[in-house]
Every structure is written in C-alpha cells, then in structure tokens.
C-alpha positions in Angstrom: 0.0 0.0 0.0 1.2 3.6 -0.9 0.2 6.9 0.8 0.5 9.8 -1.7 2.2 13.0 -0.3 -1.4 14.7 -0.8 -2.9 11.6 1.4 -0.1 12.4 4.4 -0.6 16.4 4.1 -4.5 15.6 4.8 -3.1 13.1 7.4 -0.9 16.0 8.4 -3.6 18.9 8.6 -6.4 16.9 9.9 -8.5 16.2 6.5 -8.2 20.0 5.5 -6.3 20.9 1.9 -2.7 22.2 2.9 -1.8 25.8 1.1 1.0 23.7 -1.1 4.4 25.8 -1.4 7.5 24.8 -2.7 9.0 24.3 0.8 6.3 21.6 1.1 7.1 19.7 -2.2 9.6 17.1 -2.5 11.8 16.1 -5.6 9.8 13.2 -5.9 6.2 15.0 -6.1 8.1 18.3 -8.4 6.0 17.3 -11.0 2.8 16.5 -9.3 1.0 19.6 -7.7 -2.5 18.9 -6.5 -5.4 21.2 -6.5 -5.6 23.1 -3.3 -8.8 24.9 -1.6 -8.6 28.5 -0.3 -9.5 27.9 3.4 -11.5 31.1 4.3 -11.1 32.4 7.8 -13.9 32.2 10.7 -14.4 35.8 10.6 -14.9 35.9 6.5 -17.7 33.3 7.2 -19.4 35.1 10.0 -19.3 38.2 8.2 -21.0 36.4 4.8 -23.8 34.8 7.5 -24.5 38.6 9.1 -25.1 40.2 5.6 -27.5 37.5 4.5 -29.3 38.3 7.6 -28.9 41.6 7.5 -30.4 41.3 3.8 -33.3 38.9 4.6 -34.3 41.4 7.6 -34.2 44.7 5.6 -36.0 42.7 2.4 -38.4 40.8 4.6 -38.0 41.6 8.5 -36.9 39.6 11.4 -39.2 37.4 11.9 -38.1 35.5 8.6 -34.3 36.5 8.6 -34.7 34.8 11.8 -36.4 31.3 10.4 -36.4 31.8 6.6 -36.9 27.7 6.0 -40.7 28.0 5.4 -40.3 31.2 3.1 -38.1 28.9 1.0 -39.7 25.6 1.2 -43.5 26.1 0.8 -45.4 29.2 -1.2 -43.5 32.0 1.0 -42.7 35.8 0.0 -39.2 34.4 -0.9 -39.9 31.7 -2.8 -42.4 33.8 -4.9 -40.1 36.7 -5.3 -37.5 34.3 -6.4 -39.9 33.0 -9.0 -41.0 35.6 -10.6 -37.1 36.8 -11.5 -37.1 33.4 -13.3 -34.5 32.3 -10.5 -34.5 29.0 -8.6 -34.2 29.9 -4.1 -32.0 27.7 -2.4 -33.5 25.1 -0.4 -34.7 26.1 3.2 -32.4 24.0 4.8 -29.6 25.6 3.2 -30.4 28.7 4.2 -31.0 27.4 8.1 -27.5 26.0 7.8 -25.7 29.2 6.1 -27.1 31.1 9.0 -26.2 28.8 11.6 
C-alpha cells in the first residue's frame, strides 16, 4: 500500500487541503502539484452569514431573517419573489445551515 504526499498532508492537517508551497514539495512529487482549496477564515464566514441576515431582515424583516426555511420551502414571500425573477431559491435548509 502507498500513501501519496497529498494523502499524508491531509493526514498532516487533519483532512483539511494544505496551502501547497515549494517548501512543502519534494523532488519526488516536483511534477505533481494537486489542487488546493482557499481555506476562508472564521471571521470571513461570519461576516457572509450577518449580511445575508442583514439582507433577509431589511428585504423581509426579522421574523423571517430569523427562520427563513418555510419562506423557502412552501409558497413564501421568498420563494415567490425568487420565481417571478425566473430564479430558482435555495432550499430552506440551506439557508438554516448558512445562517447557523
């Protein structure tokens, strides 16, 4: 059995993409670079949950930026205003999750 070099830096990180550098490369893997995932920060991610709130409370008020699954999921303001754009919502449970 053979562990690649992209196997042991997931090993290495635990399971998350390494930033790959030349530092981090071998001779043996010089010709083999992997595809690596920008890891965004915590902050970046809690700033992208407030402005979808922020934008589901100034478009449809709290009460929905606060549980907007059922404005997705059934015949809600969202789901309607989605509609008639021609654009398809995201699933309710997305949503929930995003802003979790």
């Amino acid at each position: 059995m053979v562990i690649t070099s992209e196997e042991l830096s997931l090993l290495n990180s635990g399971g998350k993409p390494l930033k790959y550098t030349p530092s981090l490369i071998n001779d043996a893997d010089s010709n083999y670079l992997p595809t690596t995932i920008k890891v965004e920060s915590q902050k970046s991610e809690n700033l992208k949950v407030e402005f979808i709130r922020n934008l589901l409370t100034i478009l449809y008020g709290k009460e929905v930026a606060n549980k907007p699954r059922p404005h997705l999921d059934t015949k809600g303001k969202i789901k309607a205003d989605f509609e008639t754009k021609g654009l398809k919502p995201p699933c309710g449970v997305t949503v929930e999750k995003w802003l979790e």
